[in-house]
VOGU-3710 file (C-alpha; in Angstrom, 3 decimals, decimal comma):
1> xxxxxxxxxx> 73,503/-41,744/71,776  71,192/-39,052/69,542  72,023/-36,841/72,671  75,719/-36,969/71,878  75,671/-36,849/68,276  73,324/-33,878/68,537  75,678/-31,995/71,375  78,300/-32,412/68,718  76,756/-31,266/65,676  75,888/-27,786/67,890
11> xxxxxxxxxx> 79,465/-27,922/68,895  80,970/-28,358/64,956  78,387/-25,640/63,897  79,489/-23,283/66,569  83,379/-23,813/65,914  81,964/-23,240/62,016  80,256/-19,536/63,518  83,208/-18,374/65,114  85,502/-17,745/62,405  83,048/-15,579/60,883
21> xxxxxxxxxx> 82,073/-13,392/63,770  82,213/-13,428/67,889  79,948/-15,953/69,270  77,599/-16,137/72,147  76,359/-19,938/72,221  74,116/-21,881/74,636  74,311/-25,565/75,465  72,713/-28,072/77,255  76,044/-29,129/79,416  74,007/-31,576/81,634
31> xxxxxxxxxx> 70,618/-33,297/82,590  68,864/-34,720/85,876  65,206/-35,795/84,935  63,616/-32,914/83,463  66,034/-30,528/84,810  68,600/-29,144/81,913  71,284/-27,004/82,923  73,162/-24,771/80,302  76,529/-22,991/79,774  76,812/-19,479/77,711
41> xxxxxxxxxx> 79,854/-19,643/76,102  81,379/-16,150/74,811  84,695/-16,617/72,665  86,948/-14,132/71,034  86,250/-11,919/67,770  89,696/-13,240/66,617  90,114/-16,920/67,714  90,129/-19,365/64,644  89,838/-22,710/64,394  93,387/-23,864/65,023
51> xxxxxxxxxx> 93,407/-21,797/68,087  93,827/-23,352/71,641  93,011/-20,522/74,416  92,616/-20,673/78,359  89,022/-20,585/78,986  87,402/-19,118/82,345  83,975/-20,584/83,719  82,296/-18,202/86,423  79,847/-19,391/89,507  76,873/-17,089/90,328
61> xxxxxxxxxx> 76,092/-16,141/93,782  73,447/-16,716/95,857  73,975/-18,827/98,595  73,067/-22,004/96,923  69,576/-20,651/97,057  69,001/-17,958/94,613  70,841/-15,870/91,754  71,419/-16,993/87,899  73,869/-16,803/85,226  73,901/-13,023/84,105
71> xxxxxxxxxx> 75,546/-11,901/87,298  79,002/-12,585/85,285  77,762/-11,304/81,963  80,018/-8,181/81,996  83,074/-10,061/83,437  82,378/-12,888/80,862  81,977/-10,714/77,973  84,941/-8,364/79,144  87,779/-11,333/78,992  86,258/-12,718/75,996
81> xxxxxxxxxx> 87,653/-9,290/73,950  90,945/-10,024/75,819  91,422/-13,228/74,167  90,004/-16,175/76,888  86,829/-18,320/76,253  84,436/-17,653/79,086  81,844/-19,894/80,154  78,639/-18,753/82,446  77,129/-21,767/84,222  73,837/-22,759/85,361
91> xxxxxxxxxx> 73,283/-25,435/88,503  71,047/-26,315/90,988  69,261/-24,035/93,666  66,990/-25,137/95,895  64,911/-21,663/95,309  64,206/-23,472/91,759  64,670/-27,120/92,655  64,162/-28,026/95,648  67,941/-28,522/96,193  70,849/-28,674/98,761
101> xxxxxxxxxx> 74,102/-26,932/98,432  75,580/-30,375/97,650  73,604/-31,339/94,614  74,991/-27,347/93,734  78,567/-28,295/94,070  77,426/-32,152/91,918  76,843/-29,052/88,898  79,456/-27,272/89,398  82,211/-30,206/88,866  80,063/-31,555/86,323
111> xxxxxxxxxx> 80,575/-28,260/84,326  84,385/-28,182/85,023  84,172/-31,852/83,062  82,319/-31,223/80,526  84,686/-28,408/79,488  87,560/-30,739/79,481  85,829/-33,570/78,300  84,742/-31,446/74,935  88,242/-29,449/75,160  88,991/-30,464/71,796
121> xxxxxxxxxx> 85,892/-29,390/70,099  85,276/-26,184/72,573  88,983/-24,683/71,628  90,143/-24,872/75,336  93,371/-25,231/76,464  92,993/-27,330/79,935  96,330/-26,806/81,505  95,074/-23,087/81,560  91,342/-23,289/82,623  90,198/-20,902/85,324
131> xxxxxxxxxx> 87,307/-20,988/87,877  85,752/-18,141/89,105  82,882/-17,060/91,181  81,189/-14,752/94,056  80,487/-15,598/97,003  78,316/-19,432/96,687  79,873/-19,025/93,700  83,140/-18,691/94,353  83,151/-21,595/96,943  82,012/-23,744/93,877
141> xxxxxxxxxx> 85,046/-22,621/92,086  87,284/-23,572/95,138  85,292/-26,517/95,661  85,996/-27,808/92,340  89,088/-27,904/93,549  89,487/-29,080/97,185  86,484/-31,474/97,432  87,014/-35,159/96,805  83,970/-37,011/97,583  80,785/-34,675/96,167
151> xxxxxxxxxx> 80,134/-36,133/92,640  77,306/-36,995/90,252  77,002/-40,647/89,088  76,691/-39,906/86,108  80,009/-37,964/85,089  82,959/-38,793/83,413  85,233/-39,283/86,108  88,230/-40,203/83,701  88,153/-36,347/83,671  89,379/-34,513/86,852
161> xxxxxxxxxx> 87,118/-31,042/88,510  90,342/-29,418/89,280  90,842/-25,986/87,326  94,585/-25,050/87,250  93,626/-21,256/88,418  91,016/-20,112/90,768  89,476/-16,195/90,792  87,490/-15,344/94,184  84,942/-13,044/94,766  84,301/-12,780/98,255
171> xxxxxxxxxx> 83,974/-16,707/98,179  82,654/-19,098/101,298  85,972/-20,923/101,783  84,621/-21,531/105,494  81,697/-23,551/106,348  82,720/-24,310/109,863  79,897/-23,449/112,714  81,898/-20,280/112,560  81,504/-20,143/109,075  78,538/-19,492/106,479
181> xxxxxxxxxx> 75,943/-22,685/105,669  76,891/-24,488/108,248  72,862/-25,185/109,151  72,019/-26,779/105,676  75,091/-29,150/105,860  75,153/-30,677/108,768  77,801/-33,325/109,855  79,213/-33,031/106,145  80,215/-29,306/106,736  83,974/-30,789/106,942
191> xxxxxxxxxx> 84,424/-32,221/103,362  82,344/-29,138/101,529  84,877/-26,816/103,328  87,563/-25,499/100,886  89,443/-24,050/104,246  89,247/-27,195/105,935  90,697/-29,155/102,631  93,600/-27,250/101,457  96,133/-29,343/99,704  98,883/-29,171/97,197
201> xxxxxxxxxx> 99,734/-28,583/94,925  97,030/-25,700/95,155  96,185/-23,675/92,252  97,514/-20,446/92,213  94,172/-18,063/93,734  93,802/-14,728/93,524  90,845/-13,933/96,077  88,905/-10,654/96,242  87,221/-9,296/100,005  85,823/-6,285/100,930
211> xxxxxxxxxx> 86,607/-4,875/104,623  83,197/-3,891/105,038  81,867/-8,110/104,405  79,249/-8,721/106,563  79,169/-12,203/105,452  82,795/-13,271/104,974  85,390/-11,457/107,317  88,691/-10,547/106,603  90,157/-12,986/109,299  88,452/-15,747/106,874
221> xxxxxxxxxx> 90,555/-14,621/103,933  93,727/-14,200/105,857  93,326/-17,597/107,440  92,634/-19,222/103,751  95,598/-17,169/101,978  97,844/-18,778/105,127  96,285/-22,227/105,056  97,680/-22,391/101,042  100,670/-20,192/101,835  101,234/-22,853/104,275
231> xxxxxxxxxx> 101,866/-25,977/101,302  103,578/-24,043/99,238  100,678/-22,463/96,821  100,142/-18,592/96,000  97,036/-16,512/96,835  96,718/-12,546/96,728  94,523/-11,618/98,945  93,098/-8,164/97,565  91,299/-6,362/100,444  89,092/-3,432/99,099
241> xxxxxxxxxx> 88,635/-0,962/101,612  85,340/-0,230/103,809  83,446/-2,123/100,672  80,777/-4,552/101,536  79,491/-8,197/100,002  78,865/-8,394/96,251  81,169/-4,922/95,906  82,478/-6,573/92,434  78,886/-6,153/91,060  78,950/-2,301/91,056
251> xxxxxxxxxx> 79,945/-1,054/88,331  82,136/1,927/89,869  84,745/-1,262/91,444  84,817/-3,384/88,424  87,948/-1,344/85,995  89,752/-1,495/89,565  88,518/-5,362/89,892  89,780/-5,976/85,859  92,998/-4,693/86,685  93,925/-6,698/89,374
261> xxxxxxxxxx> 92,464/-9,756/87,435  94,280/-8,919/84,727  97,403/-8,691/86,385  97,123/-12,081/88,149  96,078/-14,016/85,049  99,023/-12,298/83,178  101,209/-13,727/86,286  100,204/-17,036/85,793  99,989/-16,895/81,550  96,829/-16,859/81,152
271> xxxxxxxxxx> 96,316/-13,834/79,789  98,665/-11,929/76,972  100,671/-9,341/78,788  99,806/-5,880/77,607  102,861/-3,971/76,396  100,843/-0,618/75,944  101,721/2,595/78,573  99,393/2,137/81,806  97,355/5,563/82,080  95,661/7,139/84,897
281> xxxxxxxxxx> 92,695/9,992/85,492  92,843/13,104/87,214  89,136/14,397/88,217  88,731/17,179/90,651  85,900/16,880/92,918  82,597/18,489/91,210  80,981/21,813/92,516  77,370/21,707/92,999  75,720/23,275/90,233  72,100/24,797/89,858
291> xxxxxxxxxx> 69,007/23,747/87,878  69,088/26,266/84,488  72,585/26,242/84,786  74,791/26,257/81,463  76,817/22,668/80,199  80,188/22,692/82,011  83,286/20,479/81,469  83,821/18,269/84,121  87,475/18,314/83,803  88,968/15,258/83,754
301> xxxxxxxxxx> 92,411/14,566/81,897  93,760/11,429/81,356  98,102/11,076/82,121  97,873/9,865/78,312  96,376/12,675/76,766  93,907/11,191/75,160  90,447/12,509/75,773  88,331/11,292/78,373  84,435/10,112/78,184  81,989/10,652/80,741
311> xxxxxxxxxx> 78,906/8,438/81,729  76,096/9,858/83,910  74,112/7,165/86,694  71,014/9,267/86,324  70,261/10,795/83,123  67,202/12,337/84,826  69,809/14,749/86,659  72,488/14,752/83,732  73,629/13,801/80,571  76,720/13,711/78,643
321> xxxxxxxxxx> 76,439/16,099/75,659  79,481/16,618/73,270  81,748/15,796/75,900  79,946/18,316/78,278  77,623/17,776/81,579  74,257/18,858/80,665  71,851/19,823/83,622  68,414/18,656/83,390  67,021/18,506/86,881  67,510/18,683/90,341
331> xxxxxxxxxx> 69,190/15,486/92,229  72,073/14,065/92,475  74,223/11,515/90,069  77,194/9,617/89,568  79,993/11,223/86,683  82,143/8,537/85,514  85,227/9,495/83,760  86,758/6,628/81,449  89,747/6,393/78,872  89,719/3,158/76,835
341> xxxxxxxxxx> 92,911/3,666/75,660  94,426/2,921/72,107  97,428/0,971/70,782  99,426/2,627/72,633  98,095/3,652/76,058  96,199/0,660/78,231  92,766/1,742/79,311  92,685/3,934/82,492  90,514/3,032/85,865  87,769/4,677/86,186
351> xxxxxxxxxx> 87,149/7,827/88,379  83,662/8,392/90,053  82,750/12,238/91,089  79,276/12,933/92,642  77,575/15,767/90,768  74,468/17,730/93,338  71,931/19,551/91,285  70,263/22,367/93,482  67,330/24,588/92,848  67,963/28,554/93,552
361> xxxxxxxxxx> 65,368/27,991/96,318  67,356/25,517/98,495  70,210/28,336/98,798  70,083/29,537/102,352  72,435/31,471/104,331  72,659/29,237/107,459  72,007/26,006/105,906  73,572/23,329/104,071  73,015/23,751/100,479  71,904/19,630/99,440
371> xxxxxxxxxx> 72,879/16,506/101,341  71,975/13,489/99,355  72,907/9,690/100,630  71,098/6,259/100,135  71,466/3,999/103,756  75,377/4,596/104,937  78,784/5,360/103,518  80,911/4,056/105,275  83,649/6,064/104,069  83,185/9,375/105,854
381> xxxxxxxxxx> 86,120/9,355/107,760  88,201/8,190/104,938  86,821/10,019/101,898  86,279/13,876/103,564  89,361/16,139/104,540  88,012/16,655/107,403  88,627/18,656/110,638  88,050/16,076/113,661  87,807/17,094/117,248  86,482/14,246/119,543
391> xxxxxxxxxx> 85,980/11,819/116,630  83,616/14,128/115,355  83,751/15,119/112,086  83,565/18,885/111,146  83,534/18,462/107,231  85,615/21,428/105,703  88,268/22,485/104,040  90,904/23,757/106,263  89,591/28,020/105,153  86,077/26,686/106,113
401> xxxxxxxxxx> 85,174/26,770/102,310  82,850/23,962/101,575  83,515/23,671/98,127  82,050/20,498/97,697  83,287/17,117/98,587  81,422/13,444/97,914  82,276/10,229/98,146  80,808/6,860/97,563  80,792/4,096/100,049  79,527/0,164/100,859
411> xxxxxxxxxx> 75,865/0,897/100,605  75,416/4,231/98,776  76,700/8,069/98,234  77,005/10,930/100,346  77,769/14,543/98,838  77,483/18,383/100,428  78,121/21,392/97,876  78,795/24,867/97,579  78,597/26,386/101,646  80,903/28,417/103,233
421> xxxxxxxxxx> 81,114/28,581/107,077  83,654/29,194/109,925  86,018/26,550/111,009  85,631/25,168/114,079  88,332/26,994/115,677  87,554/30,684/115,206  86,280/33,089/116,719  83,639/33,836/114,916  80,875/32,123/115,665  78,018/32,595/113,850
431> xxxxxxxxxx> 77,186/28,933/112,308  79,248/27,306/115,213  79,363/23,606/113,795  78,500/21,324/110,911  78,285/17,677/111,526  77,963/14,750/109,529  77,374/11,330/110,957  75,619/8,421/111,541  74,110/7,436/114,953  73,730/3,656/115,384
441> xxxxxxxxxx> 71,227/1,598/116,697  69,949/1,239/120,319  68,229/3,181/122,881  71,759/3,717/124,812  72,952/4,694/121,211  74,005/8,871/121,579  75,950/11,311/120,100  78,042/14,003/121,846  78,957/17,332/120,551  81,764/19,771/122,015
451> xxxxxxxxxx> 80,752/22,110/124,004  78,329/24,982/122,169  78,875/28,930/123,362  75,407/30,688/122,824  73,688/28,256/120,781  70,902/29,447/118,643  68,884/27,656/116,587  69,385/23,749/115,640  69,044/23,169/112,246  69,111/19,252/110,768
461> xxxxxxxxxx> 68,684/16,876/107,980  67,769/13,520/108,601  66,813/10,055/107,539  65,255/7,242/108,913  66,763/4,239/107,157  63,359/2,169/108,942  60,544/1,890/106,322  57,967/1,259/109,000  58,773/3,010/112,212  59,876/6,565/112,830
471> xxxxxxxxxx> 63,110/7,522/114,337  62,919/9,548/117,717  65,572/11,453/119,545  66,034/13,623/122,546  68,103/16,035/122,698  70,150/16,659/126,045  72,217/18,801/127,705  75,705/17,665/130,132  75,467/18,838/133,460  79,193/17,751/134,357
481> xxxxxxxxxx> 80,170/14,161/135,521  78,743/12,318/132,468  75,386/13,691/133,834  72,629/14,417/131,332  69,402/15,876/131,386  66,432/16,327/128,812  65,460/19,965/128,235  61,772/21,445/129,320  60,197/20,966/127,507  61,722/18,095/126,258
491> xxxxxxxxxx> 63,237/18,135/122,720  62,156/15,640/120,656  63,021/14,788/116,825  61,368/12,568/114,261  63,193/11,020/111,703  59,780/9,859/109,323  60,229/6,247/108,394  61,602/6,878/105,147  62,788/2,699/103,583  65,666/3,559/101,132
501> xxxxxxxxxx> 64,591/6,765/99,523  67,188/9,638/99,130  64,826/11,964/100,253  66,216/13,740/103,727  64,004/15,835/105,903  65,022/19,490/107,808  64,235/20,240/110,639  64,383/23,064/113,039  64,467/23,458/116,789  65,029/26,806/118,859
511> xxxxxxxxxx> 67,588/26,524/121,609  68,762/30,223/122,525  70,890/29,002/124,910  73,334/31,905/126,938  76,747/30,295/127,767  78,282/27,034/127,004  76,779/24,276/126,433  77,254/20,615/125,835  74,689/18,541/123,862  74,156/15,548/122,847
521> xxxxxxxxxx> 71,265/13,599/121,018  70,019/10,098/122,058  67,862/7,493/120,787  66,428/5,431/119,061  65,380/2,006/119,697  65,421/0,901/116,064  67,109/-1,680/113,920  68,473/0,817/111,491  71,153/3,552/111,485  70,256/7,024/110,724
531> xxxxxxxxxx> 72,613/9,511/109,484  72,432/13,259/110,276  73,734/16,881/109,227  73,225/19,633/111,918  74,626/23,051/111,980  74,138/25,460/114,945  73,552/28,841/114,981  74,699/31,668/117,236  71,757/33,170/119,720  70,409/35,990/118,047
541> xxxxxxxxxx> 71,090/37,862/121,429  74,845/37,464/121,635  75,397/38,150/117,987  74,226/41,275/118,564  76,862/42,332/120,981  79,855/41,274/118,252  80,772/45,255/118,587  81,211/45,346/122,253  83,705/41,798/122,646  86,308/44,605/120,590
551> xxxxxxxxxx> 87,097/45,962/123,725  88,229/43,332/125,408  91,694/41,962/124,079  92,449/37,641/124,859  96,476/37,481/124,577  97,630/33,552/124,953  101,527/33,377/125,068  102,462/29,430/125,314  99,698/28,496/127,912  100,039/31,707/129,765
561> xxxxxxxxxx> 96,771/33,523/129,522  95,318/36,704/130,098  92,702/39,469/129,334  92,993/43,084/128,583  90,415/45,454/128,884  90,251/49,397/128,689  88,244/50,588/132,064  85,932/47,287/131,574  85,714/45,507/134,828  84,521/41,844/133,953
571> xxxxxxxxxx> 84,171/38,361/135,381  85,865/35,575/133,329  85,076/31,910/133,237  87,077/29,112/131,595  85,437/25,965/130,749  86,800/22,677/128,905  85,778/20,898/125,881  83,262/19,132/127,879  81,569/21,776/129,358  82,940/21,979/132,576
581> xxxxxxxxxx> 84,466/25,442/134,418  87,645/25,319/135,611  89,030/28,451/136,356  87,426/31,752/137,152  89,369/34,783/136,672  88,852/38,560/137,837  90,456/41,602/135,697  94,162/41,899/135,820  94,426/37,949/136,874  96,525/35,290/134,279
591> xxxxxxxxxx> 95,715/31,824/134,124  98,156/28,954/132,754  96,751/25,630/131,092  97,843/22,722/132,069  96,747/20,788/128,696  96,266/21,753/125,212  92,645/21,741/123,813  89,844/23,609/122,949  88,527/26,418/125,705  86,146/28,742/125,749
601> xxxxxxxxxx> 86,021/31,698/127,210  82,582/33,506/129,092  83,223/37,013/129,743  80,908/39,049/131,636  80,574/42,635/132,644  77,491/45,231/133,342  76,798/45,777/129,721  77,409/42,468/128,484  78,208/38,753/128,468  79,786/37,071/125,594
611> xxxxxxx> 82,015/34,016/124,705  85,163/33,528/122,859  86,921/30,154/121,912  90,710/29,259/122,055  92,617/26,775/120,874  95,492/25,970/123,336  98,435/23,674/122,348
//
């Protein structure tokens, strides 16, 4: 009885606070022996006490096992300014008491209750009360919802769990065998399973998945969007591209994540509909810049007009100085460009650009300039305009200007600045190729290049994503038939064991290799993927015969082809992209391809032997 006159005292007194100023407010929403569980309740700047607003409650994460209430601070806080009451809840986790998933889902409806139980007093409008959450989270939201039997004794079951709307982070909807916590439930997987107890009328769902999940797949959230589509109910399944788990956490997805929250709640009026112009931001990709280097606008311009802010991720490489980039060391960083808008332009999404900060030292003339990355992107393919030829990526604009691309992916950032090199389709050959990629795990795992003319030196960066055991890797060479062969000496190549630093190692190998070639490297045996930059470098040897290949003129009409030399009598050999010869050809003699491709060319006389590449189509 004191209990409940003292719970509404707090309540009275906090209703009192909020016409004076926004209020953050704990309370004690329930208690099991000596275990109290709270609620943080954030309400608007402008509510008063004759308003009635929807309120949203948000589920942590954690897998029933770990996590707390903060990870929704910034969503909680965010929608608070737009007019909702939010609500962060505590419950149960066995990391803290010794509990099961089900005495987790026993909090989580006894939260839901207590909101509408204390409706009045708490300002909430019930018919308009939202449940959110990521991941174990977000299955407590569902839950809420679609499970009939889990309950604590003790709660006021005059009042119902069910929120009207539900707001998904990556939630476990499946807890099947094929599913996630399927070993802590046992025989009562079936009735914890939102999937597996889908009924109407279903609350309309909005529910958020990266394709990258390695935890819930995309199959999941297509079968649960069906299963509700199924009795009638609504849920927009947004799919955020080559994005892991937890992607809503980051703070370069969450204006994206707003948006599309926004929008549903407005659907389903729960949130005022915002009558200002939508905006957007133009930001052109970031040049690398150099350590002593003057302050430099970034660039960006909002479709409003309005200026634009910028934010730097590591203040140690950059800061934001009268609405300049300031250098102040060498690294790399994150420039975010925002526009909050005004009355009469919405807030833009934010852009991300990667800004590398270089020493004059690291400048070399056959050498990438900086690579930086943390474990994988797994954006490569996507982000880069790249040049492909055999899935490989040759990253470059289409001149062969490197002028400095970046992206940011599931796990990290990638970015190469400021080098200049010949596309893979010329003829000259100089620095041949420039790879990026990641080699996977396995000690079948390999990766094959084209085929090499002359190669000269092998020049890498590397990591070794293992924080205990190196990475090794041979390098071979094809001898035809998806044959391969170690060099001799062999060619071996350490990737240090390196955890999750940025830090990437070069390293240099001498090849000197006359003709084509076809490499690949191999290896290793380790649980973790390494990702690699290699160029290649012309041998020394043929470069120095550039002058002489003058006199000796390749015409290609269609697929007809044929050399023409002065008085030079020469021997010419054809071989494919993978190394292989097919043709040999004498002076005066034409030879027609059957199939378009890459070739190259080996011509050799008495002074000289050299290599040209063509592109047949």
């Amino acid at each position: 009885m004191y209990r409940k006159l003292f719970l509404s005292f707090v309540l009275i007194i906090s209703s009192f606070c909020s016409l004076i100023a926004q209020s953050q407010r704990e309370l004690i929403y329930k208690e099991i022996g000596t275990v109290k569980l709270k609620m943080v309740i954030y309400t608007p700047e402008q509510m008063t006490a004759s308003d009635t607003l929807p309120a949203m409650i948000f589920f942590f994460g954690g897998g029933w096992e770990t996590g707390n209430i903060i990870q929704f601070q910034y969503y909680a806080e965010n929608y608070a300014k737009k007019g909702l009451i939010t609500i962060l809840a505590d419950y149960r986790i066995s990391s803290v008491h010794g509990t099961t998933p089900f005495e987790s889902l026993k909090d989580a409806k006894s939260a839901v209750r207590y909101l509408k139980q204390h409706a009045k007093d708490l300002q909430i409008d019930t018919t308009r009360l939202i449940a959110s959450g990521g991941s174990a989270g977000g299955h407590l939201a569902a839950a809420c919802f679609t499970n009939e039997t889990i309950d604590e004794d003790t709660d006021p079951m005059e009042y119902t769990s069910k929120p009207k709307v539900l707001v998904l982070f990556n939630p476990v909807v499946d807890n099947s065998v094929n599913g996630y916590g399927y070993d802590r439930l046992g025989d009562r997987w079936e009735e914890f399973s939102p999937l597996h107890n889908v009924r109407s009328p279903f609350p309309p769902t909005i529910f958020f998945l990266g394709t990258k999940d390695n935890i819930i797949p995309v199959a999941t959230g297509q079968l649960f969007k069906q299963e509700v589509e199924a009795i009638g109910g609504r849920c927009d399944l947004k799919l955020y591209e080559s994005v892991g788990h937890g992607f809503f956490n980051q703070a370069e997805y969450r204006d994206r994540v707003i948006l599309d929250v926004d929008t549903f709640l407005q659907s389903v009026n729960c949130l005022a509909q915002d009558e200002r112009i939508p905006q957007t931001i133009t930001f052109p990709l970031i040049t690398a810049r150099y350590v002593g280097d003057e302050d430099f606008d970034p660039r960006a311009t909002a479709s409003s007009g309005l200026p634009v802010e910028y934010t730097s991720g590591d203040t140690n490489v950059a800061v934001v100085s009268d609405g300049k980039i300031r250098i102040m060391g060498k690294g790399s960083t994150v420039i975010t460009a925002r526009q909050s808008g005004n009355d009469k332009f919405c807030p833009a999404a934010a852009v991300l650009r990667i800004l590398v900060v270089l020493d004059q030292d690291d400048v070399s003339e056959n050498y990438w300039l900086d690579i930086n990355f943390t474990r994988d992107s797994t954006m490569w393919k996507n982000a880069f305009p790249p040049m492909t030829m055999n899935g490989l990526n040759l990253q470059s604009a289409p001149s062969g200007d490197y002028i400095g691309y970046s992206c940011t992916g599931a796990f990290g950032k990638f970015a190469v600045s400021g080098y200049s090199y010949t596309p893979y389709n010329s003829d000259n050959l100089n620095e041949q190729f420039i790879y990026a990629f990641r080699l996977g795990t396995g000690s079948s795992s390999h990766w094959t290049f084209p085929v090499i003319p002359d190669a000269g030196a092998i020049r890498m960066h590397l990591l070794c994503g293992n924080s205990a055991t190196d990475g090794e890797f041979v390098l071979q060479k094809s001898m035809g038939d998806n044959q391969w062969e170690d060099f001799n000496p062999v060619i071996k190549i350490v990737a240090p064991a390196n955890g999750l630093s940025t830090r990437t190692f070069p390293i240099e190998k001498e090849l000197n290799l006359e003709g084509p070639v076809q490499l690949r490297v191999k290896g290793p045996a380790t649980k973790n993927v390494h990702i690699y930059a290699i160029t290649i470098s012309k041998n020394a040897n043929s470069a120095l015969q550039d002058n002489l290949m003058n006199k000796f003129e390749m015409n290609l009409k269609g697929r007809s082809f044929e050399i023409k030399a002065d008085d030079q009598e020469y021997t010419a050999k054809i071989f494919n992209s993978a190394g292989l010869k097919i043709v040999t050809l004498k002076k005066g003699q034409t030879f027609t391809f059957v199939s378009p491709g890459v070739y190259l060319v080996q011509v050799e006389t008495a002074e000289v032997t050299f290599t040209k590449k063509i592109a047949v189509f």
